[in-house]
C-alpha positions in Angstrom: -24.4 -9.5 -3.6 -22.0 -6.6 -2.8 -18.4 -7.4 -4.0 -16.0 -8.5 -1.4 -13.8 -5.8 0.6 -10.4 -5.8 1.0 -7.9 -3.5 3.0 -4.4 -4.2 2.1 -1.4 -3.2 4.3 1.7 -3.2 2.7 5.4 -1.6 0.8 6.1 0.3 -2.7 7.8 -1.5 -4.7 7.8 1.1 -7.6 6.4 4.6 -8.3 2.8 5.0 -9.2 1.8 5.1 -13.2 -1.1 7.9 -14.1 -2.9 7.3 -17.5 -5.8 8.0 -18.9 -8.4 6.2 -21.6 -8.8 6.9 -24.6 -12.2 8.6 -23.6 -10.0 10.3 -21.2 -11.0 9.0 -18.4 -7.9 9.3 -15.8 -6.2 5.6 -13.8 -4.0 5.0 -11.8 -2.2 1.9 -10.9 -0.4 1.4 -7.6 1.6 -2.0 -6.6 1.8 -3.0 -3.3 3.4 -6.4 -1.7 2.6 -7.4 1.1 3.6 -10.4 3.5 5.2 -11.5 6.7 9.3 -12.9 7.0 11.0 -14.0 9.8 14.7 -13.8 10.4 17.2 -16.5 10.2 19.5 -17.7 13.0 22.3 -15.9 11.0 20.7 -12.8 11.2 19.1 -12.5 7.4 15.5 -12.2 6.9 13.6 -14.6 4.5 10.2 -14.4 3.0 7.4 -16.8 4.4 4.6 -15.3 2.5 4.5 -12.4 -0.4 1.4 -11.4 -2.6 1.3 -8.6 -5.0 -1.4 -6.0 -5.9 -2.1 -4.4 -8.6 -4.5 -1.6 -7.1 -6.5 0.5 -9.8 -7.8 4.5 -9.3 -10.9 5.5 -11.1 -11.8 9.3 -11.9 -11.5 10.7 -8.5 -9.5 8.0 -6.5 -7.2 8.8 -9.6 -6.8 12.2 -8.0 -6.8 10.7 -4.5 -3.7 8.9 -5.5 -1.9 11.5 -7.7 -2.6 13.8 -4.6 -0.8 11.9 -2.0 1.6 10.3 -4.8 3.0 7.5 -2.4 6.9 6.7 -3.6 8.4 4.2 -4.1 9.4 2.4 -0.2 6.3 3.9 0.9 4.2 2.2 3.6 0.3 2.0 2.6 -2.9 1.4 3.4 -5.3 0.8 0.3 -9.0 -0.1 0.6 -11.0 -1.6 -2.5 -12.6 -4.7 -3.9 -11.2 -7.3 -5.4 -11.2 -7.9 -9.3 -9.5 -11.1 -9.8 -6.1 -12.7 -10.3 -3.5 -11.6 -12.9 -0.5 -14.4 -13.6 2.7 -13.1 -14.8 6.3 -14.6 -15.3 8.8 -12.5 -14.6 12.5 -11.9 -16.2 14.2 -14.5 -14.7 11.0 -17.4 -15.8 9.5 -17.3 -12.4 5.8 -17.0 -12.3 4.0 -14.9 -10.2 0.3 -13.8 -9.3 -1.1 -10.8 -8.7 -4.4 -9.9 -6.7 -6.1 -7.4 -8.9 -8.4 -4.3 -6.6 -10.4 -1.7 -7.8 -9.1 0.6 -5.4 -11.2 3.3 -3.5 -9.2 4.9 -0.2 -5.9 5.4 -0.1 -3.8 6.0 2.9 0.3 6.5 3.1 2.0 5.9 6.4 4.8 8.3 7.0 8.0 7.6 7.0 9.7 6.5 10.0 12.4 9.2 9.5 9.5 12.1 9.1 7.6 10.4 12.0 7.8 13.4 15.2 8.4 11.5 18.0 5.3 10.4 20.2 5.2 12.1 23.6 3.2 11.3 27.0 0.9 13.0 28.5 -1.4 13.0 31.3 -4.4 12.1 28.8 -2.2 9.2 27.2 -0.1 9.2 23.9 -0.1 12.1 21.4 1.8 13.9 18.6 2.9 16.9 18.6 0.0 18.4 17.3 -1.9 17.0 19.9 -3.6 14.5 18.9 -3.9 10.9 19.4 -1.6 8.5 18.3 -0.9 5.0 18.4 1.8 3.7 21.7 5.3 3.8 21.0 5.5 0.0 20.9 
């Protein structure tokens, strides 16, 4: 049976780490939390849900991710399989978990301050370059 698939949609908490085995084989590890929150009457947002993953880079999805080197705030897209469950307690005696994914694509979502601005045409939506983009909305 194959493993199961996952795509995972979420924030950077933290700069990527690049190692490699002892045998030299080269990993990467990239966290990303994702979640949904809703904002209180006051005007505050609170969490309602928040995982963590720990996302792993073989050999050449090692390179995948040193190539596009999301940073930390970065907005991802990260396919894989899932490896299992990590549990950690953090500083403050709070345990955690942490999906574990053998991660294999890798995309990062630019930022909204780098974004060009979608225009209209007669065809629909583009960017600048011409191509197809997603609505404004």
């Amino acid at each position: 049976m194959p493993d199961a698939r996952i795509t995972i949609e979420g924030g950077v908490p933290w700069d990527p780490r690049y190692n490699a085995t002892q045998n030299g084989t080269p990993v990467g590890t990239l966290t990303v939390l994702a979640g949904r929150s809703r904002r209180l009457d006051n005007g505050e947002w609170e969490d309602v849900t928040k995982t963590q993953y720990s996302c792993t880079f073989w050999r050449e999805h090692h390179d995948l991710l040193a190539a596009l080197h999301p940073e930390k705030g970065s907005q991802v897209v990260v396919d894989g399989t899932v490896e299992g469950i990590d549990k950690f307690t953090a500083q403050n005696g709070t345990e955690y978990l942490s999906v574990k994914v053998n991660a294999s694509g890798l995309k990062v979502k630019p930022r909204r301050d780098q974004r060009p601005a979608p225009q209209r045409d007669d065809a629909g939506w583009t960017d600048q370059q011409g191509g197809y983009d997603d609505p404004p909305f």
